[in-house]
C-alpha positions as CSV (number, residue, x, y, z in Angstrom):
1,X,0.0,0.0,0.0
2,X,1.5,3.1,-1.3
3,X,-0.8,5.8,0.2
4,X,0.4,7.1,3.6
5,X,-2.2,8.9,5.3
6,X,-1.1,11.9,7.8
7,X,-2.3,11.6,11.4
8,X,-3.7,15.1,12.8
9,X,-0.6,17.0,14.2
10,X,-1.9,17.9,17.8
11,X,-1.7,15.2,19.7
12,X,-4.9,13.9,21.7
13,X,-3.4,12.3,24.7
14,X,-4.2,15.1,26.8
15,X,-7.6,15.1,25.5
16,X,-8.1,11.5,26.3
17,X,-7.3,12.4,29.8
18,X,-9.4,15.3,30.2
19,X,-12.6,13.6,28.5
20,X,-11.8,9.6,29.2
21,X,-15.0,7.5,28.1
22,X,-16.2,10.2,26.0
23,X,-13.6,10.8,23.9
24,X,-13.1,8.2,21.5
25,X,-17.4,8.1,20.8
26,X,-17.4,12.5,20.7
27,X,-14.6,11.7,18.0
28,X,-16.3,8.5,16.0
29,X,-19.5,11.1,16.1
30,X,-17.5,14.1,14.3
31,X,-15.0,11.8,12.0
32,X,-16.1,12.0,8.2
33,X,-14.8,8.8,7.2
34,X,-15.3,5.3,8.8
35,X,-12.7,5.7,11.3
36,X,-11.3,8.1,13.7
37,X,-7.6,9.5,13.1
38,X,-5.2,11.0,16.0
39,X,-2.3,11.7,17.5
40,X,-1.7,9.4,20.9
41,X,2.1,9.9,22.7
42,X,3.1,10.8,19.7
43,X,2.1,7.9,17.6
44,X,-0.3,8.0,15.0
45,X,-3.4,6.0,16.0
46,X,-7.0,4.9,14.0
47,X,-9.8,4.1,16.2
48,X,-12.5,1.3,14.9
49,X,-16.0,0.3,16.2
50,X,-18.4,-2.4,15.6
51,X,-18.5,-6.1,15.4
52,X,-16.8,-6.3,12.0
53,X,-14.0,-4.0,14.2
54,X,-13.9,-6.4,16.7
55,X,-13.0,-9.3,14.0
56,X,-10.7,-7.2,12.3
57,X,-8.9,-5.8,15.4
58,X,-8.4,-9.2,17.0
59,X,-6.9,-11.1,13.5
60,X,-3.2,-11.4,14.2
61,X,-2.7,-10.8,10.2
62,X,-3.7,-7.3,10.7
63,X,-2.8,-6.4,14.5
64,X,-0.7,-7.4,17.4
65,X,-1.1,-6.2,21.1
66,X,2.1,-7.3,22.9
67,X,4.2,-4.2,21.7
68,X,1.2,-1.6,21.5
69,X,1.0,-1.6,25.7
70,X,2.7,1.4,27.0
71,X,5.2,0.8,29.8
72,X,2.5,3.0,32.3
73,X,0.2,0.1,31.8
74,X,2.7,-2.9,32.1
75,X,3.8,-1.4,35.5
76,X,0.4,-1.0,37.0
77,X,-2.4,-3.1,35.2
78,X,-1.0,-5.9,33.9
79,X,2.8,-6.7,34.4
80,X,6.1,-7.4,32.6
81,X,6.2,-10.5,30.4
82,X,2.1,-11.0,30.7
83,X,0.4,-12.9,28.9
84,X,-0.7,-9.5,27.3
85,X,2.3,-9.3,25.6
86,X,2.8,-12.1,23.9
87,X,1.4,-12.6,20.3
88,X,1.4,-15.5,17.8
89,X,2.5,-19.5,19.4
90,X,4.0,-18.0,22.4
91,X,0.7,-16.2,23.6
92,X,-1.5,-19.3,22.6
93,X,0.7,-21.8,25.1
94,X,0.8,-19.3,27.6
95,X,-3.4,-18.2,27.4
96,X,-4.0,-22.2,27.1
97,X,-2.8,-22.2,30.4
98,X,-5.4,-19.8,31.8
99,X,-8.1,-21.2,29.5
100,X,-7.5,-24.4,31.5
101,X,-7.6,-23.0,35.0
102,X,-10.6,-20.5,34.5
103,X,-13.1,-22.0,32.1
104,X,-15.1,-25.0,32.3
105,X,-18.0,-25.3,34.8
106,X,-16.5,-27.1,37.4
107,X,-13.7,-23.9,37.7
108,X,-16.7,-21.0,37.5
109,X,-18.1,-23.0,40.5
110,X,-15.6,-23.6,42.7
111,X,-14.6,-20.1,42.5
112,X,-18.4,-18.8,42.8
113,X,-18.9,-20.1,45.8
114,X,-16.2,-19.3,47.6
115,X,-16.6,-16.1,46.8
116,X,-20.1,-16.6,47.5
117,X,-19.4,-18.0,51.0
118,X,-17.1,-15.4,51.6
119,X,-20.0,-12.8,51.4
120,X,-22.3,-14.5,53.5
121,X,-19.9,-14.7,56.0
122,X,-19.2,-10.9,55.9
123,X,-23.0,-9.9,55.5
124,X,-23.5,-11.3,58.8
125,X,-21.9,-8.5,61.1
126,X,-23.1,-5.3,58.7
127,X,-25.8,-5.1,60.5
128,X,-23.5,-4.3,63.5
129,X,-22.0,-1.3,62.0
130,X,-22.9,2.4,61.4
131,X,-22.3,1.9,57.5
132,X,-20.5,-0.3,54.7
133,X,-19.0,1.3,51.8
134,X,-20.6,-1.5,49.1
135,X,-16.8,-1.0,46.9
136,X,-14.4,-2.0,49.7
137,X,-16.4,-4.4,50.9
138,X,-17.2,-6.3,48.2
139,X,-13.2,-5.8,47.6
140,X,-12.3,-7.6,50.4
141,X,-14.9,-10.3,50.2
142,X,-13.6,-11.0,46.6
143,X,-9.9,-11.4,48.0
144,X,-11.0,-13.7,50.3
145,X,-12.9,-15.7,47.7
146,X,-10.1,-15.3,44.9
147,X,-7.1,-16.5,47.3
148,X,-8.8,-19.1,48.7
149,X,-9.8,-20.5,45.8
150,X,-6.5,-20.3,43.9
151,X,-4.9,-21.8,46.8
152,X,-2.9,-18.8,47.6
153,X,-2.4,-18.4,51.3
154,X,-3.7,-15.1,52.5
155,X,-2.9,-13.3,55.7
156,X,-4.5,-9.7,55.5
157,X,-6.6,-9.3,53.0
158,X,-7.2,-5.7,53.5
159,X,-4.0,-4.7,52.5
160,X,-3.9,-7.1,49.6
161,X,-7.5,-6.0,48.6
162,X,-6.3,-2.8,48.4
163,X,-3.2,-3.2,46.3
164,X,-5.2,-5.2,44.0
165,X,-7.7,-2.1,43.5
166,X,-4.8,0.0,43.7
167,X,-3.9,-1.6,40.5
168,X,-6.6,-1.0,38.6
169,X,-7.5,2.1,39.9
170,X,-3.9,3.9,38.7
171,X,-2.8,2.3,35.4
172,X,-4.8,4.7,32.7
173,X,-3.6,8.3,34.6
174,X,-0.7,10.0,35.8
175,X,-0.1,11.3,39.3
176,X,-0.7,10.1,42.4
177,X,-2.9,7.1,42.0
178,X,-0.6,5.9,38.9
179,X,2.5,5.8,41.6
180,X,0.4,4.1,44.5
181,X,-0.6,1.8,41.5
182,X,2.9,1.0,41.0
183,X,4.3,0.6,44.7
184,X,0.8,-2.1,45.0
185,X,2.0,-4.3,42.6
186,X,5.7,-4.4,43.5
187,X,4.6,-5.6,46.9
188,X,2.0,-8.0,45.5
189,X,4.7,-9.9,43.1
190,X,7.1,-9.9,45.6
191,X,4.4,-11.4,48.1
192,X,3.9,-13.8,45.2
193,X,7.2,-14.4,43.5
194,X,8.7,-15.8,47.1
195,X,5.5,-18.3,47.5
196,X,6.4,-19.5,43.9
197,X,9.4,-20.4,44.9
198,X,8.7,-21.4,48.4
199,X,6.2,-24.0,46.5
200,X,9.2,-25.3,44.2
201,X,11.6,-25.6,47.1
202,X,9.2,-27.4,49.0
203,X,8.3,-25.6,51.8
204,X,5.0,-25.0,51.1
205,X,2.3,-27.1,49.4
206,X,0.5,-26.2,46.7
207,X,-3.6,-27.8,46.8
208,X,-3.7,-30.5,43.8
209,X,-5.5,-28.8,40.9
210,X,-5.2,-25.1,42.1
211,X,-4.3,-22.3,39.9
212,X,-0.9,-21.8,42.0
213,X,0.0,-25.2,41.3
214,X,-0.9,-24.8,37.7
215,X,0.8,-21.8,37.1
216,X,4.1,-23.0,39.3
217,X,4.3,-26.4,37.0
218,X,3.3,-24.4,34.1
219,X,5.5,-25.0,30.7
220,X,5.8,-22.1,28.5
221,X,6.5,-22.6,25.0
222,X,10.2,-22.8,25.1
223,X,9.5,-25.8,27.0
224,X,11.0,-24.5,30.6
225,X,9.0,-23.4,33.8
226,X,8.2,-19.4,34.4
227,X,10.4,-17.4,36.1
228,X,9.3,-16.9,39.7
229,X,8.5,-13.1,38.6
230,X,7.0,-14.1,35.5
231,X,5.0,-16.8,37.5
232,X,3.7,-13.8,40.2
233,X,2.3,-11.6,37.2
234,X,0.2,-14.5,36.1
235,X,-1.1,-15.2,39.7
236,X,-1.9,-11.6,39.8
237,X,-3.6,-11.6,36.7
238,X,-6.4,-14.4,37.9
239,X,-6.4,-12.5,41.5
240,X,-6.4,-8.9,40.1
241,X,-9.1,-9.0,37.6
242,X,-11.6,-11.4,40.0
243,X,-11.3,-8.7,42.4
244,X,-12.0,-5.8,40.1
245,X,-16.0,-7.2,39.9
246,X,-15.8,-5.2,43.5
247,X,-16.3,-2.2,40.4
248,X,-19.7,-4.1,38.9
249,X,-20.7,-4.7,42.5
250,X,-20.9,-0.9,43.1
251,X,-22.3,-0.4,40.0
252,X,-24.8,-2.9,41.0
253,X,-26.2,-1.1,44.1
254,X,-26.1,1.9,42.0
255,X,-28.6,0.5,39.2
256,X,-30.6,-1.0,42.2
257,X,-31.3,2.7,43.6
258,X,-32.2,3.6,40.3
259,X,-34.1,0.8,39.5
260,X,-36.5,-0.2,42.4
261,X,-38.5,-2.4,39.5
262,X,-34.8,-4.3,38.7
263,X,-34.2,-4.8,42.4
264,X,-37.5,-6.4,43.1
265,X,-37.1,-9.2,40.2
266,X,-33.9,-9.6,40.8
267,X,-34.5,-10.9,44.1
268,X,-36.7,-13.6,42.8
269,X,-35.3,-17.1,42.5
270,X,-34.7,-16.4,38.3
271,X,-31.6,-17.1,37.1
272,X,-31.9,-16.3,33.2
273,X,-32.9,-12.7,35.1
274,X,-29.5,-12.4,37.1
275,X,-27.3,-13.3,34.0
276,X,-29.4,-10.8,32.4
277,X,-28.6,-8.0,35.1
278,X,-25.0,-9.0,34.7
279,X,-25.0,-8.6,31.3
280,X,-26.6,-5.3,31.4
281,X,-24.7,-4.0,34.6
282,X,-21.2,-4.9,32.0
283,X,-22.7,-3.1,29.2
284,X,-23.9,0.1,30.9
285,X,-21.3,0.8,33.5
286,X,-18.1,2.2,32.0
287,X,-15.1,-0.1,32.8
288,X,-12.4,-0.2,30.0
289,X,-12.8,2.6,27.3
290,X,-10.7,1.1,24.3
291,X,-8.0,-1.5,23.5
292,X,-4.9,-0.5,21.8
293,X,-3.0,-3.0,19.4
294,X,-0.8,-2.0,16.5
295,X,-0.8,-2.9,12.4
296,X,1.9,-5.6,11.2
297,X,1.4,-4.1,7.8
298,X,-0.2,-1.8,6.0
299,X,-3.6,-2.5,6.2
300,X,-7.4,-1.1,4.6
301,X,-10.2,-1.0,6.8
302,X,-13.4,0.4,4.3
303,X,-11.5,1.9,1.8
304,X,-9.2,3.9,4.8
305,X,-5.2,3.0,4.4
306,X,-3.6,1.9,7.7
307,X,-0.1,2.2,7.7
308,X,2.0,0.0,9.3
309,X,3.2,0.6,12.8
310,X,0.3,2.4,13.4
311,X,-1.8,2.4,16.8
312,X,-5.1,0.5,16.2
313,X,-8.0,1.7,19.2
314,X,-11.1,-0.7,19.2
315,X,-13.8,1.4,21.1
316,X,-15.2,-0.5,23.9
317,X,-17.2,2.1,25.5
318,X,-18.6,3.9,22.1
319,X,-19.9,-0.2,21.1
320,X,-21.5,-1.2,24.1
321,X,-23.7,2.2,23.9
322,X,-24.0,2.0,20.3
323,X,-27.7,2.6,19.4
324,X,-26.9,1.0,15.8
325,X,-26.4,-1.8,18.3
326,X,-28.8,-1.6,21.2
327,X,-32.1,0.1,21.4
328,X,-31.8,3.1,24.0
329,X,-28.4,2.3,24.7
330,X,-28.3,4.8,27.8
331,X,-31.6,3.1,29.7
332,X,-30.4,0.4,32.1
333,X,-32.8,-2.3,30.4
334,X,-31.7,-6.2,31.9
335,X,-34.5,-7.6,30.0
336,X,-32.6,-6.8,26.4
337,X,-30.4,-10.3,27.0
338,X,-33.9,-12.0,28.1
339,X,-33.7,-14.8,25.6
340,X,-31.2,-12.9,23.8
341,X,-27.3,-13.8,24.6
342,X,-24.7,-11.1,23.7
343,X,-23.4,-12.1,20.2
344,X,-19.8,-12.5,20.7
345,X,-18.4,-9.3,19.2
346,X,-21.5,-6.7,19.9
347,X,-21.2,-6.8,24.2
348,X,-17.7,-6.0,24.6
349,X,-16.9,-4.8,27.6
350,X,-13.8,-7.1,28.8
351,X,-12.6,-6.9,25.0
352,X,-13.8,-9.4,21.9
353,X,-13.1,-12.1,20.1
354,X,-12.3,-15.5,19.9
355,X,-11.1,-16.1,23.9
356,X,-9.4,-19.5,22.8
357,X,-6.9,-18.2,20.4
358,X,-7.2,-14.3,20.7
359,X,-6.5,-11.6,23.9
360,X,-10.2,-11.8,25.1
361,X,-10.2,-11.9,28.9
362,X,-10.4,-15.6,29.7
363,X,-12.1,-14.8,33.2
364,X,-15.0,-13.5,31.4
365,X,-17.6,-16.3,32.7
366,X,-16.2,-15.9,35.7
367,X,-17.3,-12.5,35.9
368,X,-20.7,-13.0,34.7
369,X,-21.0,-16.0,37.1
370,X,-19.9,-14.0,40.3
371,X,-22.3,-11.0,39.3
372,X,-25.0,-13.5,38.9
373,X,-24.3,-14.6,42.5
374,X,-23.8,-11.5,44.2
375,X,-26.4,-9.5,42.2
376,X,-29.6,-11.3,44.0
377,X,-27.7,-10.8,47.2
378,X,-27.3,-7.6,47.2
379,X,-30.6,-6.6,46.1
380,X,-32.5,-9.3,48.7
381,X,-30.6,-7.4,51.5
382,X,-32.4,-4.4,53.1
383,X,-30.7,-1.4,53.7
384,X,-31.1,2.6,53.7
385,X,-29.0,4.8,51.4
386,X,-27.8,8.0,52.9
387,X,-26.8,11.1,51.2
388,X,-23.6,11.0,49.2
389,X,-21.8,10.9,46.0
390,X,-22.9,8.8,43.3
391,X,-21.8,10.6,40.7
392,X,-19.8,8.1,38.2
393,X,-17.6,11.0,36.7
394,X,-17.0,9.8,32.3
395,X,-13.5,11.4,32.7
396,X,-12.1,9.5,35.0
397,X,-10.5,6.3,34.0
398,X,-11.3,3.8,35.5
399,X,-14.6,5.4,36.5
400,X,-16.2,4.5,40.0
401,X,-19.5,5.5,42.1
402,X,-17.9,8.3,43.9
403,X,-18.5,7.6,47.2
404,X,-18.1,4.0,46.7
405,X,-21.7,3.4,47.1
406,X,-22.2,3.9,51.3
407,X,-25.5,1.2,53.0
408,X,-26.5,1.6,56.0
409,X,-29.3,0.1,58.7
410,X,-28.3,-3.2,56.9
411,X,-31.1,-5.9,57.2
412,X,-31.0,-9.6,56.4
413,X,-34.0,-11.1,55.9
414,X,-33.6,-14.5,57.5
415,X,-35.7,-16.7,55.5
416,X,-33.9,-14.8,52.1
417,X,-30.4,-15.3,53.6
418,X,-30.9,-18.9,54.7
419,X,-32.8,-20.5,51.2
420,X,-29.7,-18.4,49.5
421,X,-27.2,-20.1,51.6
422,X,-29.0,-23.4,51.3
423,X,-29.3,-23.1,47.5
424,X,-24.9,-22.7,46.9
């Protein structure tokens, strides 16, 4: 391809940090052609929406992801030598590996209800306390669950809860969450990088058939065991991304305020309903705004030249509120996915694609499966709702209820809490 377009000469980084979600759909909304054109860190970048996006973007003929991550990122989110970063054989061996500890039912369950079990236990003594700030809680609970199930020992899991959100909270801006972001995860591979090691020497077991001892015996595709760093990124990156549901679970009381109708079915015994609601909470709620990959060649996407090298943005956000896509995109509507599952590349909220052979988040029916779990939960408690924030602020990345979403005067129906018990 001999035509090499020019990307704008102002560069929209700052932009993108001043406007977060919005940016990328106010963009699509004012581009001529069938893609958006810009100027990220200096790069230039196209930005692409749609199913037919989603199959393009996640062909490894026409894009790869491991060197589009920006070192920001790598330090915070995800972690040096990820399975993020890895394209081509070497990412398939290492994401079979995940594919085999996360998916399949017997996985999902084992996770869900120790998670599940976990929540119970710490709903019992909020009705002791003045408040519960939904977020941390549900944080903590998930920790709990996570660990226990991965057969990670866990000694505090306040601090760790709040590295692992610490992660998430600071890898997408600068200043001081994006250096607290940093400093959590440096403890949290240490922490894990000597019980990797601990397990290979001996000195402590890990449970047959947990994701620790499948990660320690893990072979990569050069045939040799990870590194004990290496092996600590991947631990974090089953722990870290169960724990980040503690966002949905916000977002979940949030709708449930909004939507006294939602609240009352969802506390009915109907489970197409609560993998509806999760659905819907995924699809509403902003979590990721866009993935970033880059072209191996010079590419065409409808009639627009892509030169190679250049930044590739697939618009999360802009598609999940797309109304080409979803009839009133910004009404929180469950019943859309009643007899209706997500197609594969239209509800993309934790990315698209193929999850056996492309970047899609493996642990993405593990988060549907906790949120349909904790979703009746929560809204078969009763509880009061004082002032406070619950502004989700659009520029802020990731975005959060505000005040974290505060309950007080908790109430657990006994009946409710004891046929949900009985019923995991």
């Amino acid at each position: 391809m001999n035509q090499n377009p020019r990307a704008p000469i102002v560069d929209s980084s700052l932009a993108v940090l001043a406007k977060g979600y919005a940016w990328l759909p106010d963009r699509r909304r004012r581009a001529a052609g069938p893609l958006v054109r810009a100027r990220l860190m200096g790069q230039h970048a196209v930005a692409l929406h749609g199913p037919e996006a989603v199959r393009f973007f996640y062909d490894e003929r026409h894009v790869e992801r491991g060197t589009a991550l920006p070192g920001p990122v790598l330090s915070t989110l995800f972690g040096h030598g990820a399975v993020h970063t890895l394209d081509g054989h070497a990412h398939r061996v290492r994401k079979g590996m995940f594919l085999s500890l996360l998916t399949g039912p017997e996985a999902v369950a084992g996770l869900v209800e120790r998670v599940a079990a976990a929540w119970d236990e710490a709903v019992e003594s909020w009705p002791g306390r003045p408040s519960v700030v939904l977020f941390d809680e549900a944080s903590r609970v998930l920790t709990r669950g996570v660990c226990q199930w991965a057969g990670v020992p866990l000694d505090d899991s306040e601090s760790v809860a709040r590295d692992l959100v610490a992660m998430v909270d600071g890898f997408a801006t600068p200043g001081t969450r994006h250096w607290r972001a940093r400093r959590a995860r440096a403890r949290c591979e240490a922490w894990l990088g000597r019980l990797v090691e601990d397990v290979r020497e001996g000195t402590v077991s890990a449970p047959n058939g947990s994701v620790l001892e499948g990660i320690v015996r893990h072979r990569d595709a050069d045939g040799g065991f990870l590194a004990p760093h290496t092996a600590a990124v991947e631990l974090l990156n089953v722990i870290r991304p169960t724990v980040a549901v503690c966002w949905f679970v916000a977002y979940a009381g949030h709708a449930l305020r909004a939507r006294p109708d939602v609240r009352e079915r969802l506390r009915q015994d109907d489970p197409a309903y609560a993998v509806a609601f999760a659905h819907e909470l995924r699809r509403f709620y902003p979590f990721a705004p866009f993935l970033g990959g880059r072209a191996v060649t010079d590419l065409e996407w409808r009639g627009e030249p892509i030169p190679s090298g250049a930044l590739i943005l697939l618009d999360l956000y802009g598609q999940n509120h797309d109304p080409d896509l979803w009839d009133e995109p910004y009404a929180f509507h469950p019943d859309r996915f009643l007899g209706r599952p997500p197609h594969r590349d239209e509800l993309v909220p934790q990315g698209g694609g193929d999850r056996t052979a492309g970047h899609r988040c493996p642990g993405e029916d593990i988060t549907i499966a906790l949120l349909e779990a904790l979703g009746p939960r929560l809204a078969r408690l009763e509880y009061d709702v004082p002032e406070q924030d619950l502004r989700i602020p659009l520029n802020r990345i990731p975005s959060r209820v505000r005040s974290g979403f505060v309950i007080e005067s908790v109430r657990v129906p006994a009946p409710v809490h004891g046929a949900a018990r009985a019923a995991d």
